[in-house]
Every structure is written in structure tokens, then in C-alpha cells.
C-alpha positions in Angstrom: -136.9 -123.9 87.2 -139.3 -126.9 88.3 -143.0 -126.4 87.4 -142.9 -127.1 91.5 -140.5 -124.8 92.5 -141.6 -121.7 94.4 -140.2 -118.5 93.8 -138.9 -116.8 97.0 -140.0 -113.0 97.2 -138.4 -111.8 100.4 -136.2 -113.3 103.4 -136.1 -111.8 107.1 -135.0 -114.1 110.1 -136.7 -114.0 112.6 -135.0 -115.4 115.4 -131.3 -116.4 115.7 -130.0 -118.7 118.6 -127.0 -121.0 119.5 -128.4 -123.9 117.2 -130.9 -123.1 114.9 -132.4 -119.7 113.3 -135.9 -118.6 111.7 -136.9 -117.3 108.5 -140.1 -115.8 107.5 -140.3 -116.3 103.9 -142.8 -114.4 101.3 -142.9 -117.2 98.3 -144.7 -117.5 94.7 -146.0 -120.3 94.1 -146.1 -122.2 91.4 -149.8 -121.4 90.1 -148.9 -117.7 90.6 -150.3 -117.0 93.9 -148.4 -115.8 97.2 -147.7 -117.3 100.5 -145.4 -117.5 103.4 -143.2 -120.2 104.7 -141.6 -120.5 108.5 -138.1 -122.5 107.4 -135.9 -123.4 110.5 -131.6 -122.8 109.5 -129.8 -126.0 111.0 -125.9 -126.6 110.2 -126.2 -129.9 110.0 -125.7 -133.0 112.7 -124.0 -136.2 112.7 -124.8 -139.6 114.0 -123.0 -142.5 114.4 -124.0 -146.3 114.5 -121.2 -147.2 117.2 -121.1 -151.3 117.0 -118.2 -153.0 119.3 -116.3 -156.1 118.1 -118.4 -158.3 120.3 -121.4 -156.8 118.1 -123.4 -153.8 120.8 -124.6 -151.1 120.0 -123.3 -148.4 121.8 -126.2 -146.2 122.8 -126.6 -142.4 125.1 -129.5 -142.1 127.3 -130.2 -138.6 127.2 -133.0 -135.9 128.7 -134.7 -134.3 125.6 -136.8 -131.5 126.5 -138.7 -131.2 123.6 -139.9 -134.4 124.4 -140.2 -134.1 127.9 -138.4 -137.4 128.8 -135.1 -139.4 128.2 -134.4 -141.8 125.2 -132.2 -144.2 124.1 -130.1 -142.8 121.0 -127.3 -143.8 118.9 -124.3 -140.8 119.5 -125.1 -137.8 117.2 -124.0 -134.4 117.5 -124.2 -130.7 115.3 -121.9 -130.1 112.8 -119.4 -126.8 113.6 -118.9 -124.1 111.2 -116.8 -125.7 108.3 -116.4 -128.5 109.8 -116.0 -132.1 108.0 -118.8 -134.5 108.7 -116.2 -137.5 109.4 -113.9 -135.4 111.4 -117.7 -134.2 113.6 -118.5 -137.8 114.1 -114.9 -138.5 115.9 -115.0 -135.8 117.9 -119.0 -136.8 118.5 -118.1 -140.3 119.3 -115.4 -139.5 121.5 -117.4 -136.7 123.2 -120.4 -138.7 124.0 -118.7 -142.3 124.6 -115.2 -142.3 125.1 -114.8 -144.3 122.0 -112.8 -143.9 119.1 -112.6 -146.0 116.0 -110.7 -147.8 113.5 -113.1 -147.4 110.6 -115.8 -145.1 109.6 -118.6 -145.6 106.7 -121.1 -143.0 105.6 -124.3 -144.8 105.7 -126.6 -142.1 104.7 -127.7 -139.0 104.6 -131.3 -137.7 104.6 -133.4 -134.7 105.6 -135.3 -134.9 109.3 -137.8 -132.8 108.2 -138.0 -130.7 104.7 -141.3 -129.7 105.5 -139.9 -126.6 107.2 -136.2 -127.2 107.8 -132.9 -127.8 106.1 -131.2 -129.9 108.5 -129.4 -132.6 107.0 -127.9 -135.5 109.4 -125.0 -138.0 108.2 -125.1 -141.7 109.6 -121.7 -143.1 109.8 -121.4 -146.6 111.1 -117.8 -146.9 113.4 -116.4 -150.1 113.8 -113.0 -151.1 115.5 -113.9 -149.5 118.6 -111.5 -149.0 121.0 -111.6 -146.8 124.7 -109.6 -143.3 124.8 -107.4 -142.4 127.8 -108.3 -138.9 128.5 -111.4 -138.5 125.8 -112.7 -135.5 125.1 -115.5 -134.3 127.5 -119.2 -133.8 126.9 -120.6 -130.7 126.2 -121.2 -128.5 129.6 -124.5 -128.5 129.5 -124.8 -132.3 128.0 -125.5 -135.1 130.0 -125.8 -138.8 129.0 -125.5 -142.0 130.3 -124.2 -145.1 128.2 -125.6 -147.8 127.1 -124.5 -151.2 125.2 -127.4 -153.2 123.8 -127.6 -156.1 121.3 -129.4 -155.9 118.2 -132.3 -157.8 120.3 -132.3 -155.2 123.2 -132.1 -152.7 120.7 -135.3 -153.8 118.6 -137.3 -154.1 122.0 -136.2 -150.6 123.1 -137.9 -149.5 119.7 -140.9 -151.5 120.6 -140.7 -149.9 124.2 -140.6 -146.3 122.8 -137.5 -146.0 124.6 -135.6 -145.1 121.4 -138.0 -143.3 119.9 -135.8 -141.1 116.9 -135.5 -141.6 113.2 -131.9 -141.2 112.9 -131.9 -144.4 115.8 -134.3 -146.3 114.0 -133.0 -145.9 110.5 -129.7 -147.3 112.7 -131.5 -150.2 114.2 -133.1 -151.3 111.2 -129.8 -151.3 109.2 -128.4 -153.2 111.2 -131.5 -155.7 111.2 -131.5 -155.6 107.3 -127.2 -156.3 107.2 -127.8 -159.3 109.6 -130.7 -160.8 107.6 -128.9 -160.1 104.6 -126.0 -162.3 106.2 -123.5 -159.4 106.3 -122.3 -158.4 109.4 
């Protein structure tokens, strides 16, 4: 056990709902002395850094209500009980895009925000895009529209606060890093 580790007491969720659930959490800290902790449950979520042969970025605009406004993001979808990362960023590609791919690369994976949740997202970069005849449809109460932007467009939409997400702007600046790296 870590010297920082804290000890947890007692569990209860709190709340339960179709993406993410709520635990109250009694902890021991590690100088001996009690608190509580609000941790949010999250499956897990994929994204993927969709880049066409003619090198766009293919981006959703989408409504977030948390935020109260639309922004520019790369595709990105939760991961389904049991489900394979790789095999949830197809379907989340296809869902989102119409897009397939040849080729799919891990990137990353990091933590959006481990100061009270456990969701983890993956960030695949697809390459060898091609268009799907009959794709999969979007969720019934998702609705985006699509966007193809250079690496230019992209870095102004950042500046903008039109894409205004991590997981985008970890995508972004990859992208920016691999191209002044003089990979491609």
C-alpha cells in the first residue's frame, strides 16, 4: 500500500443512469483521519483522430449541454459493456461519419479527470479512410454535423474556442507535433 493511498471504509452509489453512476465514498486517509469522496463510474469512451488521404481531419459539430453550446470534436463515443476499444472506435467512426478505415493506431490513453472520476478514453488515429454504403446510423438521440478541416483550420478552431475538448486538442496537437517532426 502507497504511503498515499487512501483506505476506502464504505461504498453506496448514489445515483445510477444510462452513462455514468455516483458513489459516496467514506475514505482513510493517509495521516489517519476520515473523509468522503464523490467518484463518478464511467465505462470508458473512445476517440478517434479520423485524417483522409488528402490529410483532413474529419471533425462532428455537436450540441453539448453541459456546455450549453456546439463544438467542433474529433468522433468519440462510450465504450459498451465488454466491448473492445478498437472494435468501439469502428463502430464510433462509422456511426458518427460514415467512415470506415484501413488502419487503426492507439495513440493514447489517459484519464479526463481523476480528480473524481474513472473514465478512461482511448485515442486511435484511422487512416485509409474510405465512405460506407449503408453505415451504421447515429445514436437516436445524437445529432452531428461533419466537418473536414486542415491542420490549419483545425489550429484556428482551437484558437476560436470552437473545439474546445481535451481529447480534440491532445488530437490537434499530435498532429501538429508529427508534422513538425516531419512524419506524416
Amino acid at each position: 500500500m502507497s504511503k498515499l493511498e487512501e483506505k476506502t471504509l464504505h461504498s453506496e452509489e448514489i445515483f445510477s443512469g444510462k452513462v455514468i453512476s455516483l458513489h459516496l465514498q467514506d475514505v482513510e486517509l493517509p495521516n489517519g483521519k476520515q473523509s468522503k469522496r464523490e467518484i463518478v463510474k464511467h465505462p470508458g469512451a473512445v476517440a478517434i483522430l479520423a485524417v483522409t488521404n488528402d490529410e483532413k481531419i474529419i471533425m462532428v459539430e455537436q450540441y453539448r449541454k453541459a456546455l450549453e453550446r456546439t463544438i467542433v470534436e474529433i468522433p468519440a463515443g462510450k465504450l459498451e459493456k465488454g466491448e473492445e476499444p478498437a472494435v468501439c472506435a469502428r463502430r464510433e467512426l462509422e456511426e458518427e461519419t460514415g467512415y470506415g478505415c484501413e488502419s487503426l493506431e492507439l495513440l493514447t490513453s489517459f484519464y479526463t479527470s481523476p480528480g473524481f472520476a474513472d473514465e478512461i478514453v482511448h485515442v486511435y488515429l484511422a487512416k485509409g479512410l474510405s465512405e460506407i454504403e449503408n453505415s451504421a446510423a447515429l445514436d437516436e438521440d445524437e445529432f452531428v454535423n461533419l466537418e473536414e478541416l486542415t491542420l490549419e483550420e483545425a489550429l484556428q478552431y482551437v484558437k476560436e474556442q470552437k473545439i474546445y475538448d481535451a481529447k480534440t486538442i491532445y488530437a490537434v496537437q499530435y498532429l501538429q507535433l508529427q508534422r513538425a517532426l516531419g512524419k506524416k
